[in-house]
Steps between C-alpha positions, in 0.01 A plus 500: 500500500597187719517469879787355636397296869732397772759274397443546135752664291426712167791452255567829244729387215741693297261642248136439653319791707207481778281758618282531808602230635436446878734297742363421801746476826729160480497531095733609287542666148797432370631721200803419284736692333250639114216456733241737610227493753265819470261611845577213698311537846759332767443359805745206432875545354601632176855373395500747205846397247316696198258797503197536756283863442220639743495263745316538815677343824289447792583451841704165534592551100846488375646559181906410439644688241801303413815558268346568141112570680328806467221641676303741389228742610374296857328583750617347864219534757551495855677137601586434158913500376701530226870368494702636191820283475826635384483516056063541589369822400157670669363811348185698606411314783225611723533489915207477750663412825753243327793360450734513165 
């Protein structure tokens, strides 16, 4: 478990996978394609290429699911978002007064 601070970035390469890992708003975790980032608690920016699976997003959190991404199993609170790009996949995602 890392935390990932404002203006910091967390890099997930093809192949390597994080859990609990918490990005705090103005970071970012940034998953590529064979990645995988396991209950990531977001306040910052996901730019999730590869797999990301019970994330929480808090208010101010986003998570872009981009050609290739997928998200599985979040959780968006109230103020957080999730933008699924055309070729991204989202399944079993959780809504409490969100946006997806």
């Amino acid at each position: 478990m890392s935390t990932v601070s404002s203006g910091q970035t967390q890099f997930v390469s093809s192949g390597q996978t994080v859990s609990g890992t918490i990005v705090l708003s103005g970071g970012t975790e940034y998953v590529s394609s064979g990645g995988t980032a396991n209950a990531t608690l977001l306040s910052g920016v996901i730019d999730d290429y590869g797999t990301v699976s019970g994330a929480t997003i808090y208010s101010g959190g986003i998570e872009y699911v981009y050609s290739g991404g997928v998200d599985s199993g979040a959780t968006i609170s109230t103020g957080g978002k999730e933008y699924v790009s055309s070729g991204g996949s989202t399944v079993s995602t959780m809504l409490s007064g969100s946006t997806a």
